[in-house]
DRENZA-26179 format. One record per residue: residue number from 0; residue in three letters; y, x, z of N, C-alpha, C, O in turn. Coordinates in steps of 0.001 Angstrom, whole numbers. Layout:
BEGIN
<ketor NUM,'Ala',<Y,X,Z>,<Y,X,Z>,<Y,X,Z>,<Y,X,Z>>
...
// end
This chain:
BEGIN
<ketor 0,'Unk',<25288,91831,-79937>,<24371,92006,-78845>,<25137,92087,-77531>,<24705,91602,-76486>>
<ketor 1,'Unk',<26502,92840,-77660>,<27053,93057,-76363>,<27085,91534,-76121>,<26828,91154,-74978>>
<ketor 2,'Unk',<27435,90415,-77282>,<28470,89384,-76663>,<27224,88560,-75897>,<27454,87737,-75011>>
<ketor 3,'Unk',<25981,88869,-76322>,<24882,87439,-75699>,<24901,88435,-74782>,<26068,88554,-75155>>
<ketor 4,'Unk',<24729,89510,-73713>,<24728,90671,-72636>,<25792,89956,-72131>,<25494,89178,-71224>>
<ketor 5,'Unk',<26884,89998,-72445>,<28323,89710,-71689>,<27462,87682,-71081>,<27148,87174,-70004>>
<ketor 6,'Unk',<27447,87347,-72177>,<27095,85786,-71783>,<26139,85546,-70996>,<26365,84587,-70258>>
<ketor 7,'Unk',<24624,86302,-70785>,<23964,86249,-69966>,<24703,86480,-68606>,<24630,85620,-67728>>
<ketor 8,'Unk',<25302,87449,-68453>,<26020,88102,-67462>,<27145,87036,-66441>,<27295,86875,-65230>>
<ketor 9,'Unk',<27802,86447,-67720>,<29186,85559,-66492>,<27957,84099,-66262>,<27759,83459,-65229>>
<ketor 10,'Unk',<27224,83904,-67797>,<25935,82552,-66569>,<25306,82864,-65651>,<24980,81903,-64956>>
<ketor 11,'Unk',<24879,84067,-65222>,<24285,84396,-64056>,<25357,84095,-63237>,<25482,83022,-62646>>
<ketor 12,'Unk',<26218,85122,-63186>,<26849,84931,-61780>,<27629,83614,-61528>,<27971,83446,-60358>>
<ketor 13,'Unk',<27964,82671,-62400>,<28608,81329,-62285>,<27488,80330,-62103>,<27877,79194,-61834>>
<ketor 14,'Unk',<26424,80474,-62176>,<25372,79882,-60864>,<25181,80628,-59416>,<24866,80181,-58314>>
<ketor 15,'Unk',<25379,81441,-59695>,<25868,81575,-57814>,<26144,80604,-57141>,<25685,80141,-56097>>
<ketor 16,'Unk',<27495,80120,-58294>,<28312,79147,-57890>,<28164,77852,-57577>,<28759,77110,-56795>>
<ketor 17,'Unk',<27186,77694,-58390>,<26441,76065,-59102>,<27118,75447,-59764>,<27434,74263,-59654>>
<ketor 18,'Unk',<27539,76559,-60878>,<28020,76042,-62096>,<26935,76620,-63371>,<26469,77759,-63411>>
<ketor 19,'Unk',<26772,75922,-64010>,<26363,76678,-65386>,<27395,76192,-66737>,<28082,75227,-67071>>
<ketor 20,'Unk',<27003,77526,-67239>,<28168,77360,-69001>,<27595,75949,-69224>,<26554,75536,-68712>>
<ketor 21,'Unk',<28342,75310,-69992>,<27464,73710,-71096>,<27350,74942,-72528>,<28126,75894,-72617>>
<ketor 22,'Unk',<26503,74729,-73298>,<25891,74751,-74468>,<26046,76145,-74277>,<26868,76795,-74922>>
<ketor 23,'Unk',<25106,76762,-73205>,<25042,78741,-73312>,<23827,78760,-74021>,<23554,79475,-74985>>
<ketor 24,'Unk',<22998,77773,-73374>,<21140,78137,-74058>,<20972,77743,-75411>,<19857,77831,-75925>>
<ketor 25,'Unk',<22163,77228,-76188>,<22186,76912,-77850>,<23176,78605,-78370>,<22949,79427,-79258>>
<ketor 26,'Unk',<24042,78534,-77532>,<24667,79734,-77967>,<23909,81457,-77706>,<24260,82535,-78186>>
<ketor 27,'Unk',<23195,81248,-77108>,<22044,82194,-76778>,<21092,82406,-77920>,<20850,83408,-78593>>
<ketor 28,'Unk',<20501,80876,-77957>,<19755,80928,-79082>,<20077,81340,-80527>,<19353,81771,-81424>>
<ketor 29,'Unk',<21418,81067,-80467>,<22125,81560,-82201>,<22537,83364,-81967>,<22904,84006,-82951>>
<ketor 30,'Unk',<22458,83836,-81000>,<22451,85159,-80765>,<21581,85818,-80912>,<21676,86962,-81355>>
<ketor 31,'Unk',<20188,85098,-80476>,<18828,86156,-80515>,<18661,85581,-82351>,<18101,86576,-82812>>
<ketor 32,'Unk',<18775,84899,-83185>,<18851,84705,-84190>,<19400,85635,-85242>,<18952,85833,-86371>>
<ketor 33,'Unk',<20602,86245,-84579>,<21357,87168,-85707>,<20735,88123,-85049>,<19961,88667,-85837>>
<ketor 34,'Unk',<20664,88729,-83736>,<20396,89967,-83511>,<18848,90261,-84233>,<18714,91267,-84930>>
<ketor 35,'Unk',<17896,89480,-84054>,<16411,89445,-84470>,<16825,89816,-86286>,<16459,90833,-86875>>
<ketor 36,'Unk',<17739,88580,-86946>,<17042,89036,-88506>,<18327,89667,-88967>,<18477,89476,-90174>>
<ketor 37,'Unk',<19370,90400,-88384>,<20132,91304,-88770>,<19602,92560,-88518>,<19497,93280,-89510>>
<ketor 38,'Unk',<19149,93129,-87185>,<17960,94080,-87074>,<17069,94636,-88416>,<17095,95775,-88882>>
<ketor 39,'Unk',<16295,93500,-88874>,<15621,93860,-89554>,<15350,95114,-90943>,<14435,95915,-91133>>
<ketor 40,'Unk',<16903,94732,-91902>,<16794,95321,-92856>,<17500,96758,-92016>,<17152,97633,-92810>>
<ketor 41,'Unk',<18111,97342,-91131>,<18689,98126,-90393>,<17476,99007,-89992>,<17200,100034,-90612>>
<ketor 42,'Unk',<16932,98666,-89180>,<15241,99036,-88676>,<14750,99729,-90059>,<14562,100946,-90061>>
<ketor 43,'Unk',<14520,98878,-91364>,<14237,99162,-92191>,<14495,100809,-92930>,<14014,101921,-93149>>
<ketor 44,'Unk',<15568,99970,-93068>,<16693,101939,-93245>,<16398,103144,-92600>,<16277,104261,-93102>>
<ketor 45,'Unk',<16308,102842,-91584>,<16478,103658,-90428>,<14909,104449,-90250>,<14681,105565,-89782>>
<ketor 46,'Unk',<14143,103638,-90693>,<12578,103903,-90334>,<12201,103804,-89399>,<11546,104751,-88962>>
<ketor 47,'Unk',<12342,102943,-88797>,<11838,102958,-87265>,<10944,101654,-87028>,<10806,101359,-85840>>
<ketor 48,'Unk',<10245,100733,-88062>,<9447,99887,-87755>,<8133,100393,-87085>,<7811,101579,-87153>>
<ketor 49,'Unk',<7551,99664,-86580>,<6228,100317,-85775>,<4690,100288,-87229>,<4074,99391,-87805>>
<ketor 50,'Unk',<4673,101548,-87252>,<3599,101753,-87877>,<2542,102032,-87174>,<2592,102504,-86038>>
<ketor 51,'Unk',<1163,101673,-87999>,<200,101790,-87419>,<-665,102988,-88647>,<-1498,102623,-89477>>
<ketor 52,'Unk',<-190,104389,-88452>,<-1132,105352,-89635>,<-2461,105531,-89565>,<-2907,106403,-90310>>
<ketor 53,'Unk',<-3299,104891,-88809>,<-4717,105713,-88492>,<-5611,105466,-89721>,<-6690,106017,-89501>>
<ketor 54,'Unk',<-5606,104781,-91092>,<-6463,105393,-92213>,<-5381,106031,-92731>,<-5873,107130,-92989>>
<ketor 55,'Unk',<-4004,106101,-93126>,<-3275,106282,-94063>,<-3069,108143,-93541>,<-2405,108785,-94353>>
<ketor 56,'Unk',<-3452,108740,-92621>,<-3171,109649,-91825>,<-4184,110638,-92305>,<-4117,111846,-92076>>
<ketor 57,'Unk',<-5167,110020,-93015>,<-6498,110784,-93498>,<-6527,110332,-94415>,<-7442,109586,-94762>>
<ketor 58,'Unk',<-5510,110636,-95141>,<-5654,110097,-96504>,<-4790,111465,-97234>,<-3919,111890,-96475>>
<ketor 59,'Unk',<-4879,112145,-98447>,<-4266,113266,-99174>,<-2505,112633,-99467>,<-2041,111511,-99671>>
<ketor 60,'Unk',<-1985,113847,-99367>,<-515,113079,-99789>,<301,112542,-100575>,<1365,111975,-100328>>
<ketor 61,'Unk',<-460,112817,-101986>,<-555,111981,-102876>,<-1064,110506,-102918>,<-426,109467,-103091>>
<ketor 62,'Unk',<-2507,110729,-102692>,<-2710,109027,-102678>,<-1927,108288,-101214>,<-1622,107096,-101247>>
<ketor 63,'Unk',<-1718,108952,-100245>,<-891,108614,-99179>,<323,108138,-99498>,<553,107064,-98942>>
<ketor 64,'Unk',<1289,108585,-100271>,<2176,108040,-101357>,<2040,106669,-102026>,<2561,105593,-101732>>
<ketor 65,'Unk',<1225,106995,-102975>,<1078,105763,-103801>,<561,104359,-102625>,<927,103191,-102754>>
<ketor 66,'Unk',<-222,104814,-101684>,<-590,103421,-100834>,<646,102801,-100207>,<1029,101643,-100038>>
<ketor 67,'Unk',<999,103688,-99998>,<2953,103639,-99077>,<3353,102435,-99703>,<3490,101310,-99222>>
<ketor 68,'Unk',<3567,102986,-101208>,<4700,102190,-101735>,<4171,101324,-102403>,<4977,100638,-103032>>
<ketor 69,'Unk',<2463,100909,-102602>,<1787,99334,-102515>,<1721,98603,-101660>,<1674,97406,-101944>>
<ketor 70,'Unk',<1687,99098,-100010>,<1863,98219,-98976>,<3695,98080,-99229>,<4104,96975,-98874>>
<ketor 71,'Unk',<4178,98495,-99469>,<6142,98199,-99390>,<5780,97043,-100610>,<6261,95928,-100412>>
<ketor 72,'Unk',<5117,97197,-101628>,<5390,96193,-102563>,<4728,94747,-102262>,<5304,93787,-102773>>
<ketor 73,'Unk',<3272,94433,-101277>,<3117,93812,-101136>,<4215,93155,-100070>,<4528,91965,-100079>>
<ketor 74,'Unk',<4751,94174,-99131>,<5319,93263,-97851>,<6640,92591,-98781>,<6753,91367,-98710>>
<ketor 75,'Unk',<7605,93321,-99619>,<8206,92650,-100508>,<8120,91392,-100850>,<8928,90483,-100660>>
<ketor 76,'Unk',<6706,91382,-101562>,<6429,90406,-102031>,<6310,88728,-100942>,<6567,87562,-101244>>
<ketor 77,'Unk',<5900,89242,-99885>,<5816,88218,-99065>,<7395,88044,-98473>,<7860,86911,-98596>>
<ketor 78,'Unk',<8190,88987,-97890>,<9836,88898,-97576>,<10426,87570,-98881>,<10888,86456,-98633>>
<ketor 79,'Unk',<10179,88240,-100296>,<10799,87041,-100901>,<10033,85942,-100866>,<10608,84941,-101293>>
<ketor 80,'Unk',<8590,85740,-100389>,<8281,84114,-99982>,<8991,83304,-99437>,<9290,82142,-99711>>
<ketor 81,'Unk',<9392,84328,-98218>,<9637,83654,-96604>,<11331,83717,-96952>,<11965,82804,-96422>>
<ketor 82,'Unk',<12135,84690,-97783>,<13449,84134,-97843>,<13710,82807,-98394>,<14548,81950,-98113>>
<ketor 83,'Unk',<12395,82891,-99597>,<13014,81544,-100590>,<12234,80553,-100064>,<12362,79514,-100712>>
<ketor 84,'Unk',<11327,80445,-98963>,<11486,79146,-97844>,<12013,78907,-96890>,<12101,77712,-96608>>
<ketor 85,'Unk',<12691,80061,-95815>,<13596,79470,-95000>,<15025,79184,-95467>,<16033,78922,-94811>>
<ketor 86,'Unk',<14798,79325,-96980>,<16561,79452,-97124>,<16265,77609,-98344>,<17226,77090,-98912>>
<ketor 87,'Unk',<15410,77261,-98403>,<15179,76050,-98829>,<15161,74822,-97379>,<15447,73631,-97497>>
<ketor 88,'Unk',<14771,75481,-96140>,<14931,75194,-95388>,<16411,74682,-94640>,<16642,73617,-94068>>
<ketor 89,'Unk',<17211,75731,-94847>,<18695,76057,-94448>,<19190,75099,-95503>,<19531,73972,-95144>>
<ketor 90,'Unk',<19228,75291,-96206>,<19652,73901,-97453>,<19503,72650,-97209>,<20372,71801,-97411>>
<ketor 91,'Unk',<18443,72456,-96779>,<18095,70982,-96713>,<18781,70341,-95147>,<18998,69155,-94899>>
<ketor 92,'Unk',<19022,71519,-94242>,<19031,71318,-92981>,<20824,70920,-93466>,<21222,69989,-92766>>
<ketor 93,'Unk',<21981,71451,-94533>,<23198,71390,-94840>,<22926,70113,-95322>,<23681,69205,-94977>>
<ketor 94,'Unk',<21897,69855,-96127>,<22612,68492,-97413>,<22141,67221,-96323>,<22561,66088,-96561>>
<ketor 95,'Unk',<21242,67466,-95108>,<21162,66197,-94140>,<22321,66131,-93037>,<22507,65143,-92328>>
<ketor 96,'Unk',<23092,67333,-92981>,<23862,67228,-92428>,<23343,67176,-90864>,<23401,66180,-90142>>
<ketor 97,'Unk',<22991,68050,-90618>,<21922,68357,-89637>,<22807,68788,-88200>,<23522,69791,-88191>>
<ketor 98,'Unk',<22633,67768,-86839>,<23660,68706,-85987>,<22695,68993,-84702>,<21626,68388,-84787>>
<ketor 99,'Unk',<22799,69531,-83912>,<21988,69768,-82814>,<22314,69371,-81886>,<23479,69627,-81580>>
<ketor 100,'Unk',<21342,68391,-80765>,<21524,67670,-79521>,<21965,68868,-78723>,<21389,69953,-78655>>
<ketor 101,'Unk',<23428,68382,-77946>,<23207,68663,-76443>,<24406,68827,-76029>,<25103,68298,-76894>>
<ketor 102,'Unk',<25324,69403,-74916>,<26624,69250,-74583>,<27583,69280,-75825>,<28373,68414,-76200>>
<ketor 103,'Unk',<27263,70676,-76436>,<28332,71037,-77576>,<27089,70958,-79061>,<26093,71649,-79272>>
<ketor 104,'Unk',<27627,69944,-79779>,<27144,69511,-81104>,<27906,70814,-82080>,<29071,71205,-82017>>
<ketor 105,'Unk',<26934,71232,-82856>,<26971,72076,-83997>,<26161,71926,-85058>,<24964,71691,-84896>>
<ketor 106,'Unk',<26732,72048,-86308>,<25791,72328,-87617>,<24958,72858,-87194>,<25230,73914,-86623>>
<ketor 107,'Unk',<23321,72356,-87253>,<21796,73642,-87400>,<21758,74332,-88973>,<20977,75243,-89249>>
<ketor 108,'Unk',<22470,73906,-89695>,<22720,75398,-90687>,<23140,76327,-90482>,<22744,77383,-90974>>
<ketor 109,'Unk',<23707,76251,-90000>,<24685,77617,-89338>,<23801,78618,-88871>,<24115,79784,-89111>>
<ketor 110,'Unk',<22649,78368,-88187>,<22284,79247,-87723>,<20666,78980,-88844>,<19938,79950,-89054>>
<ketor 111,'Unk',<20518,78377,-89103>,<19377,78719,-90440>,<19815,79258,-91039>,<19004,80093,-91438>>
<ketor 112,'Unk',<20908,79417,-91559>,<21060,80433,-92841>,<21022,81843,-92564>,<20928,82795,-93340>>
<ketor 113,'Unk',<21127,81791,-91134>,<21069,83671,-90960>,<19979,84280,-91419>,<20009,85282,-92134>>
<ketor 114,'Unk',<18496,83440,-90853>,<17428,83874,-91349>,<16801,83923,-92525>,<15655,84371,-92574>>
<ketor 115,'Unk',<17574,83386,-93874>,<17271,83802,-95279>,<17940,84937,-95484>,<17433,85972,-95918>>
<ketor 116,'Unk',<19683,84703,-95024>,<19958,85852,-94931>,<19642,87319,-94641>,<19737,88248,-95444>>
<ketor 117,'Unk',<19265,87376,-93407>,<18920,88618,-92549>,<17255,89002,-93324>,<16687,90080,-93151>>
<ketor 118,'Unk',<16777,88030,-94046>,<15314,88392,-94532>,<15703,88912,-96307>,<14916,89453,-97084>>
<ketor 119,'Unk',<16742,88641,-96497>,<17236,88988,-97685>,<17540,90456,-98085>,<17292,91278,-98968>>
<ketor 120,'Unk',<18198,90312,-96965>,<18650,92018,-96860>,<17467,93319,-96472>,<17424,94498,-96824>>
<ketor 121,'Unk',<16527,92449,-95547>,<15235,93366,-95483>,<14124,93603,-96899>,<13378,94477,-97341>>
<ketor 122,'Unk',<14486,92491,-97174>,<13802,92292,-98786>,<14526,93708,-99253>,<13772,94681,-99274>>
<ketor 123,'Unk',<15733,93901,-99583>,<16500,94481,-100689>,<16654,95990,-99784>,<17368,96872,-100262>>
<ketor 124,'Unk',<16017,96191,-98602>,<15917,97189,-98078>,<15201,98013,-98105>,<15350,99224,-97938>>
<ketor 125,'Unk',<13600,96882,-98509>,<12263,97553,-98800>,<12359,97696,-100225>,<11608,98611,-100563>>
<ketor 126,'Unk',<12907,97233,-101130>,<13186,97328,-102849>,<13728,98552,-102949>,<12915,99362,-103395>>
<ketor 127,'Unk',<14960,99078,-102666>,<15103,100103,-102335>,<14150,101084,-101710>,<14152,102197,-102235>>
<ketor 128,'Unk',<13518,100939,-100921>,<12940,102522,-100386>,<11473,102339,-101359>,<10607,103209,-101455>>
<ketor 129,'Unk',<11455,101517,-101772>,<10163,101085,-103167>,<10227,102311,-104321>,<9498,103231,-104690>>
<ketor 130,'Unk',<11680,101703,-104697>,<12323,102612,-105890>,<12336,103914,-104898>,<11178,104332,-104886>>
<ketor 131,'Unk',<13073,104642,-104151>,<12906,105942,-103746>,<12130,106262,-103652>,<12396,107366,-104127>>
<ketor 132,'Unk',<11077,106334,-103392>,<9316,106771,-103089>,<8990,106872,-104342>,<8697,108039,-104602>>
<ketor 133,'Unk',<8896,106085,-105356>,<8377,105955,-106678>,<9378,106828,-107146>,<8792,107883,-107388>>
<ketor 134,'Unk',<9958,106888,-107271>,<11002,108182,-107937>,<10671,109188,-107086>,<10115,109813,-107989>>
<ketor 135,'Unk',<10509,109956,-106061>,<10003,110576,-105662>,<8300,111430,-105915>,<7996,112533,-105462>>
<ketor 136,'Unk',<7605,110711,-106577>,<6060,110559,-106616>,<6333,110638,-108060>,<5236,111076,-108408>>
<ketor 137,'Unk',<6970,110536,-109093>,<6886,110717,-110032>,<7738,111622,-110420>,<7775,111859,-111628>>
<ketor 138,'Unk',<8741,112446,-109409>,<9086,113792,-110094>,<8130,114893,-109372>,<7839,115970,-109893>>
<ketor 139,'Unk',<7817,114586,-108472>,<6862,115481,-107807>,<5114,115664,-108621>,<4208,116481,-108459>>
<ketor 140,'Unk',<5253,114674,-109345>,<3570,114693,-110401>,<4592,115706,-111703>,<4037,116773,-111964>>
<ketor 141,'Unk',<5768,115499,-112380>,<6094,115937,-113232>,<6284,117028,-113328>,<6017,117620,-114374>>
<ketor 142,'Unk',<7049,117924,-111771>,<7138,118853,-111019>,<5897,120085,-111231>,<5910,121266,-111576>>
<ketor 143,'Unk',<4894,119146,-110842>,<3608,120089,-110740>,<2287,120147,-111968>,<1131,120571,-111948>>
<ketor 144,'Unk',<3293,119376,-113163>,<2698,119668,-114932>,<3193,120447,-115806>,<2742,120825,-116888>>
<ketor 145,'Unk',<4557,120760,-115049>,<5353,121914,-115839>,<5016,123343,-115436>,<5578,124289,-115989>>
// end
């Protein structure tokens, strides 16, 4: 993040000049790319995605539980859609040998693959806090039969 900050920073002021970088707005673009789906599974961890509680908030804390970790299983379920199509994507974009118009030519895999990647890891972020919750909810029912 610092380095696309730093890069915004010397293209600004080197149009002052009436110069601009050649290939900043491709190298920009492969920045908001990692920062966007490296974020993700991090955010994840962290808990800090934006929730919206207003039924789940009036709901008992038990079944508040169990809904938790059916909405985590559905969003799961859709994370591994969208990995195992942008990363069929990223593949196909390698075996055409795919390069991108403009001053400075680069592989467009390169920067497709971040986003199976970075959706991979959010996948295996929400799998995880899946399993913790459910292990959680089931020593806490076992907890309160003994």
């Amino acid at each position: 993040m610092f380095l696309a900050m730093l890069l915004i920073v010397v293209n600004v002021t080197m149009r002052y000049f009436h110069y601009a970088l050649p290939a900043f707005l491709e190298f920009s673009q492969l920045c908001l790319v990692f920062i966007f789906f490296s974020g993700l599974a991090y955010c994840q961890i962290k808990g800090v995605h934006i929730q919206i509680r207003l039924i789940l908030d009036k709901l008992s804390p038990k079944v508040r539980s169990s809904v938790e970790i059916l909405i985590l299983i559905l969003a799961f379920g859709l994370i591994v859609v969208f990995t195992w199509q942008t990363g069929i994507y990223a593949w196909a974009s390698y075996l055409e040998k795919e390069f991108s118009f403009g001053l400075i030519e680069y592989p467009t895999w390169v920067p497709k693959i971040l986003t199976p990647l970075g959706l991979f890891l959010f996948g295996l972020a929400i799998l995880i806090e899946v399993m913790e919750r459910a292990i959680r909810l089931v020593r806490r029912q076992s907890w309160r039969q003994n």
